[in-house]
N, C-alpha and C positions, 0 to 999 in steps of 0.2 A: 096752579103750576105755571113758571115763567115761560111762556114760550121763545127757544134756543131763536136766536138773534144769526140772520144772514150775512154776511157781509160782500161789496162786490168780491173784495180778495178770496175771499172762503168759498165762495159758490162760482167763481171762475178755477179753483181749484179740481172742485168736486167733478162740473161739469167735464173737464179735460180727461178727468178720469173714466165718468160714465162713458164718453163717445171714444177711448182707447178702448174699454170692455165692449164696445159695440163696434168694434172693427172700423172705425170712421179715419180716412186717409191723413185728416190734417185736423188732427183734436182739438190743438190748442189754436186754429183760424176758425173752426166752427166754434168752440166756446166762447171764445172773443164776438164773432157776429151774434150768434143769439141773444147771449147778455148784452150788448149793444141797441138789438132789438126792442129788449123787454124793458130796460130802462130808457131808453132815449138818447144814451152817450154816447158818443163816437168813441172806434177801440180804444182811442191815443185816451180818451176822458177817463177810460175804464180804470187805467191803471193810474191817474192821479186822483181816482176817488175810492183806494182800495180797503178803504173803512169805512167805507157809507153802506150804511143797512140796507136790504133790500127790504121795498112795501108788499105787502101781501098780495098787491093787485101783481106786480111784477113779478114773484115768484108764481101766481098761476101762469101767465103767460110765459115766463119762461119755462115751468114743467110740461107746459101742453106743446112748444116748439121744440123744447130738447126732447122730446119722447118720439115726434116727428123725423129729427134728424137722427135718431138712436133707427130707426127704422129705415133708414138706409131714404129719405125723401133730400133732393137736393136745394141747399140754401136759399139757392132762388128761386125755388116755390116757396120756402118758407116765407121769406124777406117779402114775396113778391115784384123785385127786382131787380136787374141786372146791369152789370156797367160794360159799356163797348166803347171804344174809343173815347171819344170825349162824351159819351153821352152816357145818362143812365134811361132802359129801358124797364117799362114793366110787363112782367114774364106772369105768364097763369096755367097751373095744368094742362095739359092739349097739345101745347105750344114747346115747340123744339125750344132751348136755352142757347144763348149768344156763348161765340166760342173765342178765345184770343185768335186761333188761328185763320177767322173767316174776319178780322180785320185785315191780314195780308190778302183776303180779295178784293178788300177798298181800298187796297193802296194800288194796286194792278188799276183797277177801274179810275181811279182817280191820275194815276201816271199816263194812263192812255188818253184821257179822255184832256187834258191838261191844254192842247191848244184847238181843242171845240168849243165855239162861243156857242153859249147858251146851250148846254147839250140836254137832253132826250135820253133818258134811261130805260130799258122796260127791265123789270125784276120778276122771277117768277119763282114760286116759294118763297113768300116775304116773312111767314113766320111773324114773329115780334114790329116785325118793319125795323130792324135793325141797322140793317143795310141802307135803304134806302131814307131812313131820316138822318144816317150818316152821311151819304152823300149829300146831302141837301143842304143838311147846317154845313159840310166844309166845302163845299163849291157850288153852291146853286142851284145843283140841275134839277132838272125838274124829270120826275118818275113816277112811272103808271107802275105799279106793286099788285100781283097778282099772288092767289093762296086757293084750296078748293078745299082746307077747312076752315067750316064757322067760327070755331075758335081761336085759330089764327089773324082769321080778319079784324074779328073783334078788338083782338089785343094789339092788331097794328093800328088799328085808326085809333084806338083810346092813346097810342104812342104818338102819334099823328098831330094831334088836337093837343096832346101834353106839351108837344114840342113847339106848337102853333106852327106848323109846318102845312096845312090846309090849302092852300092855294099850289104847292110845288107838288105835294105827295098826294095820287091818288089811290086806295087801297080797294083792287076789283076781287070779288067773291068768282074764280071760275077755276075747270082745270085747264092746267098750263095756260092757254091763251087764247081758250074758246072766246069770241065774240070781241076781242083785242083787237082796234084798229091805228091804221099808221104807221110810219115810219120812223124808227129808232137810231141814235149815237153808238147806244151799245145793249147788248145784254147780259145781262148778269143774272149767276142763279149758285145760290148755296142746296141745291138738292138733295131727295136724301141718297145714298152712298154707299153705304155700307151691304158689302156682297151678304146674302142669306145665310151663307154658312157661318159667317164670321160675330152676327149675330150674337151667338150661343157665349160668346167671350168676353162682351162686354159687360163691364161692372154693371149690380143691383141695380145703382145710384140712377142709370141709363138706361136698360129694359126695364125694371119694372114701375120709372115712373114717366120717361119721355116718350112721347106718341111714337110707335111702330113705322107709321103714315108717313113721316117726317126723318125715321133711320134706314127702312130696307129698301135698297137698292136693288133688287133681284140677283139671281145669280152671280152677273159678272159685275155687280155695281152698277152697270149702264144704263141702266130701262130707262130710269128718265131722264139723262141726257141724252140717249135716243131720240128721245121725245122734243126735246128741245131742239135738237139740228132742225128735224124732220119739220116741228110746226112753228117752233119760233122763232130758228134762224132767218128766215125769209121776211120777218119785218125788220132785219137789220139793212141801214143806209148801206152799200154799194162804201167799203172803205170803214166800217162801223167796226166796232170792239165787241167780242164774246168772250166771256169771261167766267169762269165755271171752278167750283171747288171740288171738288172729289176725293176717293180712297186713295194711299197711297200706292196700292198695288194694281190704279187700272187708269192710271196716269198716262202710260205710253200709248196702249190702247186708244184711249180716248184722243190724244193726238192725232194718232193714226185716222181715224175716223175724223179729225176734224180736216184733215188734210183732202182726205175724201171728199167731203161736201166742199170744198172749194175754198178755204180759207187761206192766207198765206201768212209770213209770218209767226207763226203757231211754234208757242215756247211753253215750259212747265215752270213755276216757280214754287221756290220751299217754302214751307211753313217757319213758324217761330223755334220750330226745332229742329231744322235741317231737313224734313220729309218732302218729298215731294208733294204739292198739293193742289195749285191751280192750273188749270191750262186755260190757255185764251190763244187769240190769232183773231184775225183781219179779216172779216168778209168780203165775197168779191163774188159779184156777179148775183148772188142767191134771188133776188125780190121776183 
């Protein structure tokens, strides 16, 4: 019996179809990346090779990744990595996934920081090292990257060493800033945020496969920018930048409080979608 012939056209067809019956947000970008995957071609190639058979190796690999994203697992675990800014990171189960809207914290961090020679970053929750080999390949600085999961760290220093970034970026294993010394330019922290209640709302894609560790924010979202006034604001220079992503609904709050601890200048910026999202301000006095 002949066996029925794939084609890329036919089975980027099919696929768009399966991941529409599997409730997938954006069908025809996840069938494009997979099939991309399993053969080797970039989307733009997919579709100038939309007669080329697919080999038997490539349709296993694409039924064992399309069955994954059918199951509600996100790209960038599939792919195993992620693009941020200019950069592409490699993401691994564990590990929170880079978001478009935590590149407008590097642009915060990078506008601030613009006429510091040679500045001093401390990052706490590095996750992927995202941020912080962002900042490095576009201005230099040099940042000590903290995480107090293993699989965090792991996956920022393997980004670290990708990027050959070694000498600027160092990725410390602690929470928040146990055992952290010096004084810093700025700090910066993409935390996790998300109030406990709110939790319960977010898509499959997001509870049931990105780390807990890395989304709930307690109650009011604040715990651990609490956390941060309290233990890491104080290795900020006298004049240093803080810089913090958060919920959009504990924005003003979290001002408020930074106001408190002694900051001045303290402003909210929107995200890529009009949300409010960053707060940052000037430290003074704190060390």
């Amino acid at each position: 019996m002949t066996q029925q012939v794939w084609t890329i056209g036919d089975t980027l067809a099919w696929c768009r179809e399966y991941l529409v019956h599997h409730d997938d947000e954006n069908p025809k970008l996840s069938a494009e990346w997979l099939l991309a995957g399993a053969t080797g071609l970039s989307r733009i190639e997919l579709y100038m090779h939309f007669d080329r058979p697919l080999s038997m190796e490539e349709r296993d690999v694409l039924r064992e990744t399309l069955k994954r994203r059918g199951a509600g697992e996100p790209l960038q675990y599939i792919s195993g990595e992620a693009a941020f800014r200019h950069i592409v990171v490699k993401t691994s189960r564990g590990v929170l996934i880079p978001r478009p809207e935590t590149e407008v914290l590097v642009d915060v961090v990078l506008e601030g920081l613009a006429d510091v020679e040679a500045p001093r970053v401390l990052e706490v929750g590095c996750g992927t090292g995202c941020i912080a080999c962002s900042l490095t390949r576009e201005a230099g600085t040099q940042v000590v990257a903290t995480d107090v999961s293993p699989e965090a760290v792991a996956c920022a220093r393997a980004n670290v060493e990708m990027l050959g970034l070694e000498e600027l970026v160092e990725i410390v294993e602690c929470d928040c800033v146990e055992g952290v010394e010096g004084a810093f330019d700025c700090l910066v922290s993409n935390p996790p945020y998300i109030p406990t209640a709110e939790l319960a709302e977010l898509p499959h894609e997001v509870t049931g496969f990105e780390p807990s560790l890395a989304l709930d924010g307690g109650a009011d979202g604040l715990v651990f920018f609490d956390r941060l006034v309290a233990e890491a604001l104080p290795l900020v220079k006298d004049g240093g930048l803080f810089a913090c992503e958060l919920h959009e609904t504990c924005l003003d709050e979290a001002a408020r409080r930074l106001r408190e601890a002694g900051c001045i200048d303290v402003k909210v910026t929107k995200d890529l979608v009009g949300r409010d999202r960053i707060v940052s301000g000037i430290c003074r006095d704190l060390q």
